[in-house]
C-alpha positions in Angstrom: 0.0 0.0 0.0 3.0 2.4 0.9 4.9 1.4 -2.6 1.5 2.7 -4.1 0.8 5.9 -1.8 4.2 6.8 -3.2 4.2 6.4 -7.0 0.6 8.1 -6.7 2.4 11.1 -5.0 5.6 11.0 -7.3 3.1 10.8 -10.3 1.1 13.6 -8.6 3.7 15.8 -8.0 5.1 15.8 -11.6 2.3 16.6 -13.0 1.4 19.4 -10.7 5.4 21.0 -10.8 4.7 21.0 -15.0 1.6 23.4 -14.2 3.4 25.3 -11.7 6.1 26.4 -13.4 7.0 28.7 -16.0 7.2 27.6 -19.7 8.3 29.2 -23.0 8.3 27.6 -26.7 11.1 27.1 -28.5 12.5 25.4 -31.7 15.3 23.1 -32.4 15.7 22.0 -36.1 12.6 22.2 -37.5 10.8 21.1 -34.1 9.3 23.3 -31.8 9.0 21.9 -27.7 8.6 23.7 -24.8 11.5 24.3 -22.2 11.2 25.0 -18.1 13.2 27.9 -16.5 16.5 25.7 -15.9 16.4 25.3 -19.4 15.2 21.8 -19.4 12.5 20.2 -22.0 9.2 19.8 -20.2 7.6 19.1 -23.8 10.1 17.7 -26.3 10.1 19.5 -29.4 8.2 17.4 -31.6 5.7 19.7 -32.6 6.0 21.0 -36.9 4.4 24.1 -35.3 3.0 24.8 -32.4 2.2 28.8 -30.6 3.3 29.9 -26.5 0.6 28.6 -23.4 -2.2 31.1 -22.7 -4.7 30.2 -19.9 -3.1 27.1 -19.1 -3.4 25.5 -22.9 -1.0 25.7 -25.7 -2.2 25.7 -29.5 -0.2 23.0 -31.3 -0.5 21.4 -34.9 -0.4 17.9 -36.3 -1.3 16.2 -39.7 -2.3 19.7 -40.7 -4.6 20.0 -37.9 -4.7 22.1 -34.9 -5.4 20.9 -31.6 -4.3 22.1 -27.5 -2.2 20.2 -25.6 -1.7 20.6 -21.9 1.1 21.4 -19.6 2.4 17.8 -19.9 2.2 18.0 -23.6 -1.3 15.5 -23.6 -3.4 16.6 -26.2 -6.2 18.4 -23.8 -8.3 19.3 -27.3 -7.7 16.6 -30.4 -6.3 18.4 -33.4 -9.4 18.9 -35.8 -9.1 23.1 -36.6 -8.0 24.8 -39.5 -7.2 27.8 -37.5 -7.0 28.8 -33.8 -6.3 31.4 -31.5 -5.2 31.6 -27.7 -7.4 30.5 -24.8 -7.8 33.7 -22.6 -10.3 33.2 -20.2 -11.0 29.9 -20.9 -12.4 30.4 -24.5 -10.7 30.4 -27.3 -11.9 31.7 -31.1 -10.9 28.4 -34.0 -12.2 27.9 -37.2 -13.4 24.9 -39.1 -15.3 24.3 -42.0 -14.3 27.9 -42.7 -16.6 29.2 -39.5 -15.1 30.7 -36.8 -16.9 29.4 -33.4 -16.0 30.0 -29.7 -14.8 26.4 -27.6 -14.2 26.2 -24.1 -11.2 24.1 -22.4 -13.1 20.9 -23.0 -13.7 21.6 -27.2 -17.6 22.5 -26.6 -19.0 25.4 -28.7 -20.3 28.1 -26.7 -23.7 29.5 -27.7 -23.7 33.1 -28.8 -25.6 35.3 -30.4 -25.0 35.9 -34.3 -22.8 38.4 -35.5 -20.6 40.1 -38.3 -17.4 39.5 -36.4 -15.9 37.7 -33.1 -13.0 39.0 -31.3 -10.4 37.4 -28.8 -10.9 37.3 -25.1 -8.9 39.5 -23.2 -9.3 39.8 -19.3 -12.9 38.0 -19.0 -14.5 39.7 -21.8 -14.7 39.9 -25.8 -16.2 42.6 -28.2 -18.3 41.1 -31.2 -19.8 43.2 -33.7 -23.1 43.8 -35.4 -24.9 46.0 -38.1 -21.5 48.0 -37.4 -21.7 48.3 -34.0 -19.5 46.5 -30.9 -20.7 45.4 -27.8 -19.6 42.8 -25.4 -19.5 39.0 -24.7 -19.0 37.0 -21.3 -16.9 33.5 -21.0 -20.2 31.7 -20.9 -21.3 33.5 -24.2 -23.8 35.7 -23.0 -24.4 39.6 -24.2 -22.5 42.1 -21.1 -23.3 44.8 -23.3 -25.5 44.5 -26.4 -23.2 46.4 -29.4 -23.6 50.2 -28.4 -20.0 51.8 -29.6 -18.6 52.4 -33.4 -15.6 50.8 -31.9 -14.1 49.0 -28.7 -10.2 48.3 -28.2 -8.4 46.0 -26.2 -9.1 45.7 -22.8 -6.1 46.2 -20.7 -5.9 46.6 -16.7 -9.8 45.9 -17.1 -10.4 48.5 -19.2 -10.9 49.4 -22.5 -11.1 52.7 -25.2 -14.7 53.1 -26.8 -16.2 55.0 -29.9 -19.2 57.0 -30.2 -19.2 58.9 -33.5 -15.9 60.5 -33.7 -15.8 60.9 -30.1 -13.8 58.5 -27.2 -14.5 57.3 -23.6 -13.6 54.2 -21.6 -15.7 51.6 -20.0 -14.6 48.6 -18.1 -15.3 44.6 -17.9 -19.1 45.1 -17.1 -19.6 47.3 -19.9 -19.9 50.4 -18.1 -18.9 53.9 -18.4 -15.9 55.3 -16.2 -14.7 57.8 -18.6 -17.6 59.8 -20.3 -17.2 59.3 -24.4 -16.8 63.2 -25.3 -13.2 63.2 -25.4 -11.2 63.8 -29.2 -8.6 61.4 -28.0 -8.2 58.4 -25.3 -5.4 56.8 -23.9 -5.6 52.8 -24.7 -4.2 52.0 -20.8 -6.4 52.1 -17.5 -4.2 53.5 -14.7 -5.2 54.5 -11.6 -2.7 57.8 -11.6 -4.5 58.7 -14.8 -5.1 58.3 -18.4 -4.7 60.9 -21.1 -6.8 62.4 -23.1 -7.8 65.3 -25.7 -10.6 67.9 -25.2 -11.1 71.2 -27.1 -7.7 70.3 -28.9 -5.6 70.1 -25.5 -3.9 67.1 -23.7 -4.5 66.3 -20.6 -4.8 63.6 -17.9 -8.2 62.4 -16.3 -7.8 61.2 -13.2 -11.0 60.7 -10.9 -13.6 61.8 -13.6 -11.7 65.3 -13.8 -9.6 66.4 -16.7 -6.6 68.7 -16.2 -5.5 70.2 -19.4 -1.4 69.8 -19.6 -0.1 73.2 -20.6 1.5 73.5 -23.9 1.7 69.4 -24.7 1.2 68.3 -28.2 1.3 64.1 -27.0 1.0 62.1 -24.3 2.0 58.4 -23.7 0.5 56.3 -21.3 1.3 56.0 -17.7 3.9 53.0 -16.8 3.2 50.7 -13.9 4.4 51.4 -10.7 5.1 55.7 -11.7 3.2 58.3 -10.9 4.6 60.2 -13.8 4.3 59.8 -17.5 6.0 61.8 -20.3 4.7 64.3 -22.9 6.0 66.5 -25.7 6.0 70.6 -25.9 7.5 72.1 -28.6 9.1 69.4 -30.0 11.2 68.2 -26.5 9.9 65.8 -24.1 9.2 66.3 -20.5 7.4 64.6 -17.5 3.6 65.2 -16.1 2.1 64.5 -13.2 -1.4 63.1 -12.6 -2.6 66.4 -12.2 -1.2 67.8 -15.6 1.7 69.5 -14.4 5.1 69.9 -15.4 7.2 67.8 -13.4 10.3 67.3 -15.1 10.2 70.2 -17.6 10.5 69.1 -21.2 14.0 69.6 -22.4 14.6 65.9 -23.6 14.6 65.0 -27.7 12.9 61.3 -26.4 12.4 59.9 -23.3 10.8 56.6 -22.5 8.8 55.3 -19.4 9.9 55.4 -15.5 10.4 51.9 -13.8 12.7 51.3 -10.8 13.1 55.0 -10.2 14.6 55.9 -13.5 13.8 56.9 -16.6 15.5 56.3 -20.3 15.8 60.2 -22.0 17.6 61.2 -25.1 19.1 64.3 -26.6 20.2 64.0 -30.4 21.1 60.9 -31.0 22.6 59.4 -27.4 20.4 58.0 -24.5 21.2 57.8 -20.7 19.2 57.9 -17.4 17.3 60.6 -15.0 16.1 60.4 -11.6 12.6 61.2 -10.4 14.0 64.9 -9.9 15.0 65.1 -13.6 18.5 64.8 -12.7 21.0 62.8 -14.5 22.1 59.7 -13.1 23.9 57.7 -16.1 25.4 59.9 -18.6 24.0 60.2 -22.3 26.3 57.6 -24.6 23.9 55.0 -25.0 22.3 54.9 -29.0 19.2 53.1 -27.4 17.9 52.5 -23.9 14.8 50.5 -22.4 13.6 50.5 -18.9 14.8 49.1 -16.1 13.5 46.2 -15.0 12.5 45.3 -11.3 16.4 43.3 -10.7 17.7 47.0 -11.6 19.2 45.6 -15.0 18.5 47.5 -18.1 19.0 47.0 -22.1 21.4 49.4 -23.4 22.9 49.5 -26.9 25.5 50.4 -28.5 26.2 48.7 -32.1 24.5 45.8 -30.3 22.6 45.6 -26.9 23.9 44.8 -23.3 22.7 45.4 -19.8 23.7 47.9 -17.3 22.8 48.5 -13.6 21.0 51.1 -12.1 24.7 53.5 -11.8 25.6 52.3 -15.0 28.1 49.8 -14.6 27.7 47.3 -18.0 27.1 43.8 -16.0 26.2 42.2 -19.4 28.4 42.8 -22.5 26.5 44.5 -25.8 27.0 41.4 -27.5 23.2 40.8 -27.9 19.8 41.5 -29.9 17.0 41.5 -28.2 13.6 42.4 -30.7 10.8 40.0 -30.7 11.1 36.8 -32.6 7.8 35.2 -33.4 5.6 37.2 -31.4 2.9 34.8 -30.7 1.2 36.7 -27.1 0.7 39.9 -25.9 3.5 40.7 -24.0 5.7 39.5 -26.3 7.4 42.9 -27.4 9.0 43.0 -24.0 12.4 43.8 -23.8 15.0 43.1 -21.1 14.7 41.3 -18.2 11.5 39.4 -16.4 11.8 37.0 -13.9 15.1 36.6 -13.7 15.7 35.8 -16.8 16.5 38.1 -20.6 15.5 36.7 -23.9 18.5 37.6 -26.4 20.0 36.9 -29.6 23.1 35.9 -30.7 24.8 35.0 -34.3 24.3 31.4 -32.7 20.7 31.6 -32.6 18.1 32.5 -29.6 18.6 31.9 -25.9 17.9 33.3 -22.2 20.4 35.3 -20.0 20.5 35.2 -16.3 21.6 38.3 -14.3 25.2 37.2 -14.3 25.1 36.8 -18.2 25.2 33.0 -18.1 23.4 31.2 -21.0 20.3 29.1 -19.5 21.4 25.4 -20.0 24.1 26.9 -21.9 21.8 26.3 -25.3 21.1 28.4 -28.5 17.6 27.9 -30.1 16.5 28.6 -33.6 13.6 30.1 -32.2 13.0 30.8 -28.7 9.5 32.9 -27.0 8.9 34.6 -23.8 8.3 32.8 -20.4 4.2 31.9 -19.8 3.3 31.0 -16.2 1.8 28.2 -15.9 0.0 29.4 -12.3 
């Protein structure tokens, strides 16, 4: 009985460690498999082609066919699609017979109303759109909001940008209003320090229902997580708001980019370096790129290649390295540098991931190689 207890738990324990854990596709040869954070192959690459886990479930193809597989590379949904997109909360758009139909985890078409077109899930909801208007869908396939807007983007931080006419607003996951649709411009990114906007030809920032107008700014770009500060541009140069639309950081910069870790990528003519919160400078400009820093204060810096520095500006990573999207499969894909411990690079010898110190996880070059997915 004890021999049994224990393959039971060895068994059970395997296959739980395979969901817990973080998993990102990659190719070797012409095969594409699916590698844990120490590098090792949780899925062997056996797949002709086959897209990054989302929602638990990973779109994979075979004889042609698409299909999902699990975390332990079991086929959770046969391979019978012509197309398919990514599960997001826990429904997923495929097409067969040339119809595109909503399935949940178990391959059962959801009910929904007819319409012109059906959008993605993203965080719990999905527009679809009739007689040229959008409204909203649920997981279980039921209206949220019967199609009211000309147009509704993707929802991001549970909310998303709306249309009415030529005018903009923002609603959130239940379909209603939290920023009235009389504005000539909308951020696409919920914040809770503020969104921009554009009213009577100015840019500004609502934040709380009221909208401060930004004196002088010509564009705004969203707020980043974790600052209470977002950039703008006035006269051509680029300086720093705060929630209330005021000049922070007065704009004197050619470019800037977001603040994360209490610093803040700024350019003048063609050379990047680094301010503080104040505006002051805390890495000199020589950099011809820079990115943000990420939260192990390591950030992508480039010279005729890219390389990581630290948060004085020591280079703990040689510029020996690309680091652009490769395949691009998932939201979130685009991002550069550092997450989790781990920095998704390039090299003439293919695709691999970088740890803080530099070292090359398992030491191993893909021909393709995607961002980490949790698995949680």
């Amino acid at each position: 009985m004890r021999t049994f207890y224990t393959v039971f738990l060895l068994v059970f324990l395997s296959i739980f460690s395979s969901y817990a854990q973080d998993l990102a596709l990659v190719r070797e040869g012409d095969r594409f498999g699916y590698i844990n954070t120490s590098g090792e192959y949780v899925i062997e690459p056996r797949f002709e082609r086959a897209k990054s886990f989302s929602d638990g479930l990973a779109a994979a193809e075979e004889a042609d066919q698409w299909g999902y597989i699990d975390a332990t590379g079991a086929w959770a949904i046969k391979p019978r699609y012509k197309k398919v997109k990514h599960f997001n909360s826990g429904v997923a758009l495929v097409n067969q017979d040339d119809q595109w139909q909503y399935i949940d985890r178990s391959g059962k078409v959801l009910d929904v109303p007819a319409a012109d077109k059906y959008y993605d899930f993203e965080e719990g909801v999905a527009p679809y759109k009739k007689m040229e208007m959008v409204g909203l869908l649920g997981p279980d396939g039921k209206v949220i909001l019967e199609p009211t807007y000309r147009s509704i983007k993707k929802f991001r931080n549970g909310h998303a940008k709306v249309q009415s006419g030529e005018q903009w607003g923002m609603i959130n996951a239940k379909g209603e209003v939290v920023i009235p649709v009389e504005y000539e411009e909308v951020g696409n990114t919920y914040s809770s320090n503020g969104v921009y906007a554009k009213k009577g030809g100015a840019f500004g920032i609502i934040q709380k229902g009221t909208f401060s107008p930004i004196e002088g700014a010509d564009k705004v770009w969203n707020f980043h997580t974790g600052s209470d500060l977002t950039y703008a541009r006035k006269a051509k140069k680029v300086g720093f708001v705060n929630s209330k639309g005021e000049w922070v950081i007065q704009p004197t910069f050619d470019k800037a980019r977001s603040f994360a870790n209490g610093l803040a990528p700024v350019a003048k003519g063609k050379l990047w370096g680094y301010i503080d919160g104040k505006g002051q400078m805390v890495v000199d400009y020589q950099y011809k790129d820079a990115e943000v820093f990420a939260d192990n204060g390591l950030a992508p810096v480039k010279e005729k290649r890219w390389g990581f520095i630290d948060k004085t500006g020591n280079l703990v990573i040689p510029m020996e390295y690309d680091i652009t999207a490769g395949l691009a499969f998932l939201k979130g894909a685009e991002q550069k540098g550092f997450k989790n411990g781990l920095a998704r690079v390039k090299s003439k010898k293919g695709w691999g991931y970088l740890n803080e110190k530099g070292e090359l996880l398992a030491n191993k070059w893909f021909k393709n190689a995607e961002p980490f997915v949790s698995m949680k």
